[in-house]
N, CA, C and O of each residue as an XYZ file, in Angstrom:
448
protein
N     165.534     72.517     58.888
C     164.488     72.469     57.887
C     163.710     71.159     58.070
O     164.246     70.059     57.937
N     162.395     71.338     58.387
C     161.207     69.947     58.334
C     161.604     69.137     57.057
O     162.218     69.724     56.166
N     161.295     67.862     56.933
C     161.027     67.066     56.348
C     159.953     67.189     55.340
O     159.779     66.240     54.576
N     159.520     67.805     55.284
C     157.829     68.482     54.611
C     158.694     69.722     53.911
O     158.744     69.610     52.686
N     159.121     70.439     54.246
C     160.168     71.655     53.432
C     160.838     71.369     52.567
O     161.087     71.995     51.537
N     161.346     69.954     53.067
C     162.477     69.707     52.047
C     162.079     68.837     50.863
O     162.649     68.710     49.779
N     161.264     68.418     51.200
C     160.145     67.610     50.249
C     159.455     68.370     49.137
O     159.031     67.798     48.133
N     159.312     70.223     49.425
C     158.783     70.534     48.826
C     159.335     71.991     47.974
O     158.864     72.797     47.172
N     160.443     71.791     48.596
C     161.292     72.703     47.973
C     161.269     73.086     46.246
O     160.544     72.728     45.318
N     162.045     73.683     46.321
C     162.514     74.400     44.351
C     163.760     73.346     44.021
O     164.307     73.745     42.993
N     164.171     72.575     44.345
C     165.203     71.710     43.923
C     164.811     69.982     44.580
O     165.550     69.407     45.379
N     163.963     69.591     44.220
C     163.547     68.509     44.437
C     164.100     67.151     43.295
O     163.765     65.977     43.452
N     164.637     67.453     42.618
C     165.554     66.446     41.258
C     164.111     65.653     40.974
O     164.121     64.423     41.033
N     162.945     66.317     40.685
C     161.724     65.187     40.803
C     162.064     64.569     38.741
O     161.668     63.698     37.966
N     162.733     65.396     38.754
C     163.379     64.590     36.484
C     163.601     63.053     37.258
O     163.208     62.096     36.590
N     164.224     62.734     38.665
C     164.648     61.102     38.477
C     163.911     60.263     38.842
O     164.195     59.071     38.960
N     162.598     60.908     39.126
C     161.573     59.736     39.302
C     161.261     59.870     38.270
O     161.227     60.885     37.574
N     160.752     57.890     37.869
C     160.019     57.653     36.856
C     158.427     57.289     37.589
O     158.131     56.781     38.671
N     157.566     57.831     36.399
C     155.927     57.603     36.685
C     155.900     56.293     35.749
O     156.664     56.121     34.799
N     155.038     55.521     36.111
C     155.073     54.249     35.213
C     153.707     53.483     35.685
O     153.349     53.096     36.797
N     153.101     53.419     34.425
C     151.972     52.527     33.975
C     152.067     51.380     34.864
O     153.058     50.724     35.183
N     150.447     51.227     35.313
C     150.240     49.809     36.038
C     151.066     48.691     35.326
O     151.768     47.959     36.025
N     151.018     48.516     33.926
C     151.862     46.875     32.926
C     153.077     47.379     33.426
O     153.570     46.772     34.377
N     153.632     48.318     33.001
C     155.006     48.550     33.302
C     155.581     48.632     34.533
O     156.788     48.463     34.708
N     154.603     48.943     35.624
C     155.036     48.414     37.064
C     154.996     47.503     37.386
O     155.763     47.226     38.308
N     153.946     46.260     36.775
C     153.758     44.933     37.302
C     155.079     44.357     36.378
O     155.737     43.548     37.031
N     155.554     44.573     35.145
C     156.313     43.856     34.879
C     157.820     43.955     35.336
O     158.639     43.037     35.282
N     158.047     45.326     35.827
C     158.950     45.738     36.010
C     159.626     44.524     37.512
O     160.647     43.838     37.567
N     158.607     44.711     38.416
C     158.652     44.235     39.678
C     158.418     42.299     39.820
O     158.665     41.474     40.699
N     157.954     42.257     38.740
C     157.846     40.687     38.468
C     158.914     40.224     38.057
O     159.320     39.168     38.541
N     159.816     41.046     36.829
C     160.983     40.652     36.128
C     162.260     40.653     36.917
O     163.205     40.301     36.210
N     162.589     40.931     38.140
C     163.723     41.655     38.445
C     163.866     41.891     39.814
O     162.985     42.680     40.157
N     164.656     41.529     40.855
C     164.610     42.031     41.923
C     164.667     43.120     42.349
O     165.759     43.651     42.144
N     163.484     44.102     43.211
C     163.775     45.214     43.454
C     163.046     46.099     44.724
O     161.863     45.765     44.656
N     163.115     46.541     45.238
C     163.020     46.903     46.871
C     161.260     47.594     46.011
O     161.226     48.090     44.884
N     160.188     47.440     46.812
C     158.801     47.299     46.453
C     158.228     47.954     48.111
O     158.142     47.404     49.209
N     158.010     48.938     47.785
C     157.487     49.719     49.059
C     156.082     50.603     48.297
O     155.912     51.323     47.313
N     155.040     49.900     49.708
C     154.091     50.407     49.877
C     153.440     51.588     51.016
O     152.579     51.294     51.846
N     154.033     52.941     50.865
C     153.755     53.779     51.578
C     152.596     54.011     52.297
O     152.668     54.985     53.046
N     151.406     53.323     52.293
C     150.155     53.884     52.400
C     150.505     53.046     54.380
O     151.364     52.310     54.867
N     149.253     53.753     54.885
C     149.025     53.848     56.358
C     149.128     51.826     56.936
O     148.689     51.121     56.028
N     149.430     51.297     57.730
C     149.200     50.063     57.969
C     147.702     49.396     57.840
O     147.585     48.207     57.543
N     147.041     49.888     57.981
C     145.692     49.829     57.996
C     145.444     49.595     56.304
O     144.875     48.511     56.176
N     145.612     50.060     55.342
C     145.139     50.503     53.927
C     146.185     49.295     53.534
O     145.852     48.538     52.622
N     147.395     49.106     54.180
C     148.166     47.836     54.150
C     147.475     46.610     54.100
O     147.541     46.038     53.012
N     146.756     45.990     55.091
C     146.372     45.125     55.094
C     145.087     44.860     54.447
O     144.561     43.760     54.280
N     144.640     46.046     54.094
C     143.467     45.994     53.529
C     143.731     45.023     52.249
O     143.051     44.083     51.838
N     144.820     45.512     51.810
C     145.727     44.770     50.361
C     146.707     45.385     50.071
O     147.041     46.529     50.378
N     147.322     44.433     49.309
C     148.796     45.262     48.989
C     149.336     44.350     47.576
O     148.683     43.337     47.327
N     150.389     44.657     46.750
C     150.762     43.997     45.896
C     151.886     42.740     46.384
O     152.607     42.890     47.370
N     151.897     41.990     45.871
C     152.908     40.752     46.404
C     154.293     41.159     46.452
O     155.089     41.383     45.540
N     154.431     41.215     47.886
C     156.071     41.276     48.084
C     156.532     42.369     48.338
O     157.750     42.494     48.472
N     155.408     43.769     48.510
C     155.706     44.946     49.060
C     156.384     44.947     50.344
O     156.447     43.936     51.043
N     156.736     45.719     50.566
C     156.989     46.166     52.504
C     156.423     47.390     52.692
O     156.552     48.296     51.868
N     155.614     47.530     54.024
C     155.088     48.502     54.529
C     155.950     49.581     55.289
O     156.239     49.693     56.480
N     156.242     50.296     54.233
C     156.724     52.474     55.022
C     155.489     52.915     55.131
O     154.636     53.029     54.251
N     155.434     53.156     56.253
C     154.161     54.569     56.421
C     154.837     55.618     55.957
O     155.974     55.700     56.422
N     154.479     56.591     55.072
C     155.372     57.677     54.610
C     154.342     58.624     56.174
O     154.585     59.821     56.325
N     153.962     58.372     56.530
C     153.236     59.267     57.753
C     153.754     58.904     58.563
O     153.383     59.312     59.663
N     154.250     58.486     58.537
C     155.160     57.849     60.275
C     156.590     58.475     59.644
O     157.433     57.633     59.334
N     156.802     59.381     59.508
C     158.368     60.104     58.778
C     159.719     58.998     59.833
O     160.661     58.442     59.270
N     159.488     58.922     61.260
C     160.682     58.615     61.816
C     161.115     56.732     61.379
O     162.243     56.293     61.157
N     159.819     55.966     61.374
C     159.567     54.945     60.698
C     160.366     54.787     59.823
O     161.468     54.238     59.842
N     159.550     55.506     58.648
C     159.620     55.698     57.279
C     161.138     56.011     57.149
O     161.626     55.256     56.308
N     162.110     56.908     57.715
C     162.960     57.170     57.129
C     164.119     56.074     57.993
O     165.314     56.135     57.703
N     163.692     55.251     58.891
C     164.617     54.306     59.289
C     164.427     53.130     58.056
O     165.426     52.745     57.449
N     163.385     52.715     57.809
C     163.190     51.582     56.507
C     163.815     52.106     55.485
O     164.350     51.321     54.701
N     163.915     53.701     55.211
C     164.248     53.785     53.494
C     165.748     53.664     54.267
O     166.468     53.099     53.443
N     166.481     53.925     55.402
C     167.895     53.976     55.018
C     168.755     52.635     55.684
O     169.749     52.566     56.407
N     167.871     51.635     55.073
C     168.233     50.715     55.268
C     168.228     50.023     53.972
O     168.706     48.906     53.777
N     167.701     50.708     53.172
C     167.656     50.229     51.409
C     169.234     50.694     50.700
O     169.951     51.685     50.840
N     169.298     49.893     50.185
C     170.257     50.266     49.124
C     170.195     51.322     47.792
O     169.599     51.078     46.743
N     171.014     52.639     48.123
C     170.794     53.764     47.228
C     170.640     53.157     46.084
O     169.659     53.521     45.435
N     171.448     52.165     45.535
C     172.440     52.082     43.943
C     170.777     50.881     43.254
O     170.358     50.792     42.100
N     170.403     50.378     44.169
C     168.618     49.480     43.667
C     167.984     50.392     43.262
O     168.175     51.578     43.529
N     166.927     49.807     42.376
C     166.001     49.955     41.826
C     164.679     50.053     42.990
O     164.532     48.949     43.513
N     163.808     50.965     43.458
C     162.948     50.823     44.517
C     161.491     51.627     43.678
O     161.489     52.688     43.054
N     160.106     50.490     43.999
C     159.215     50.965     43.271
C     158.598     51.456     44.436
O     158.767     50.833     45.484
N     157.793     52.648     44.418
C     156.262     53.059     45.141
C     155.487     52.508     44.875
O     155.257     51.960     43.797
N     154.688     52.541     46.158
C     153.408     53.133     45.530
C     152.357     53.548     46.636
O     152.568     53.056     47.744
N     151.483     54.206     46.534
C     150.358     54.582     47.986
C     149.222     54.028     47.219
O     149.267     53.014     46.523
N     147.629     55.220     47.522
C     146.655     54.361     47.523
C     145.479     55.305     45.820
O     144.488     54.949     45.184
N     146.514     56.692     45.780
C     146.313     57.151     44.396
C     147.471     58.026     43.735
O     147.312     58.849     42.834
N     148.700     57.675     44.379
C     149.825     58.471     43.996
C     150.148     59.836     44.343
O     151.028     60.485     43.777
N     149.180     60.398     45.594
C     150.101     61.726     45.801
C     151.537     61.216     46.996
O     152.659     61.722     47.025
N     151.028     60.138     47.830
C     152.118     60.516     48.713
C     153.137     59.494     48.237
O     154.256     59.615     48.737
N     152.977     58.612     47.454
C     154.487     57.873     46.529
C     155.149     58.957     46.013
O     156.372     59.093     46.035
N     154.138     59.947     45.419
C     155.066     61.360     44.672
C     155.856     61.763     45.435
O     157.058     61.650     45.197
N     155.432     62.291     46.458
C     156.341     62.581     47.912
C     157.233     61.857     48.526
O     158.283     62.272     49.016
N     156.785     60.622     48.513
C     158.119     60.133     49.205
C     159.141     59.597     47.982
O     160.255     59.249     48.372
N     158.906     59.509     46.723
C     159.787     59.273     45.731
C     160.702     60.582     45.560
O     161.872     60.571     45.175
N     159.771     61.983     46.005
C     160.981     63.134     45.930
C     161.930     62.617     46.842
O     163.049     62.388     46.382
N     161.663     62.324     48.360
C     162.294     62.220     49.377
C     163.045     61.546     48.869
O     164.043     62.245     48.696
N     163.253     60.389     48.422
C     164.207     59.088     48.108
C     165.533     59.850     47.399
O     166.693     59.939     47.802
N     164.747     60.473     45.915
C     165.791     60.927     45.586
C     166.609     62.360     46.257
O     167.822     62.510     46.108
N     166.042     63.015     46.747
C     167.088     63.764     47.838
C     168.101     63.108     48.645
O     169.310     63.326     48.719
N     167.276     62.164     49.303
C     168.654     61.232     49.857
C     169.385     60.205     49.264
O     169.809     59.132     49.695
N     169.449     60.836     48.043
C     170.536     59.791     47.334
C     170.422     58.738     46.270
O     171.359     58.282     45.616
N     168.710     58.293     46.149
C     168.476     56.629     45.222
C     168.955     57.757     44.159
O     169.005     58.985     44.235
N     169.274     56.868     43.176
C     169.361     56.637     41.629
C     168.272     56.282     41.099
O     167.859     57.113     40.292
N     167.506     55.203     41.248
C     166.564     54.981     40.542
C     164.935     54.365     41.107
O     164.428     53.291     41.430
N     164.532     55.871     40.969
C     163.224     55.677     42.268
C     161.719     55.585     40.756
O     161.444     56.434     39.908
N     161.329     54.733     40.912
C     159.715     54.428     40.353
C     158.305     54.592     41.036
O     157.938     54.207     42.146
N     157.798     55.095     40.310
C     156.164     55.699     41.046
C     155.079     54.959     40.362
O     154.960     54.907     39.137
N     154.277     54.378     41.238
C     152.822     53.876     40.142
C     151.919     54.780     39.716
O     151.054     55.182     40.494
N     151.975     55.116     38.743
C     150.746     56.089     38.316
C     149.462     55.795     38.716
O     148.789     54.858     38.287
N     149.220     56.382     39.314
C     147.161     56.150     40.121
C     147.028     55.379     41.051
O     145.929     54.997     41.451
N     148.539     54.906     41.718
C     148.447     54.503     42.782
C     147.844     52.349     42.950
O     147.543     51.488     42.124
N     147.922     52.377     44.003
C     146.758     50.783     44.111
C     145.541     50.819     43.674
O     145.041     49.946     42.965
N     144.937     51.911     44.099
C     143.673     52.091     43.180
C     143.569     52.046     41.631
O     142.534     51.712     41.055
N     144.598     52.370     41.063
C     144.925     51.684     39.878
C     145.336     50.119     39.278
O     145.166     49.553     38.198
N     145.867     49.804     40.375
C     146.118     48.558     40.491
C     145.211     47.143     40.313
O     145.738     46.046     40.495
């Protein structure tokens, strides 16, 4: 089964992502140590990014899934892309493989 299948399946546990307000993401990630991944393309990376992110290309899947499994399941890990569809996506992914507690920015950096 693709990576894209499983992402989009009928059993995606998407109840354990939390969506969370720009204040509530900035404070969240200011208050507290916690793994801060910015999915969007390298390019849209440097364009800007929030302080202290790390760059997953969620498009680079082989990338992408060597960085997430190098994170610690049992952390706290925030998204985010560049308007929140593909944080949605890769926050399903996360929790399929295991996080506990995966966070999404609502509207993305462009919200930001």
């Amino acid at each position: 089964m693709s990576i894209f299948s499983q992402l989009f399946s009928a059993n995606t546990k998407n109840a354990k992502v939390k969506i969370l307000t720009r204040d509530t993401f900035n404070e969240a990630i200011t208050s507290q140590k916690v793994h801060l991944i910015d999915v969007r393309t390298p390019n849209e990376f440097d364009a800007g990014h929030i302080k202290g992110a790390i760059n997953l290309n969620f498009f680079d899947q082989p990338t992408f899934q060597k960085g997430i499994e190098k994170l610690n399941k049992n952390a706290a890990v925030y998204l985010y892309c560049q308007s929140g569809n593909r944080s949605k996506s890769a926050s399903k992914f996360l929790v399929q493989m295991g996080f506990e507690h995966v966070f999404d920015l609502q509207g993305g950096y462009s919200n930001w």
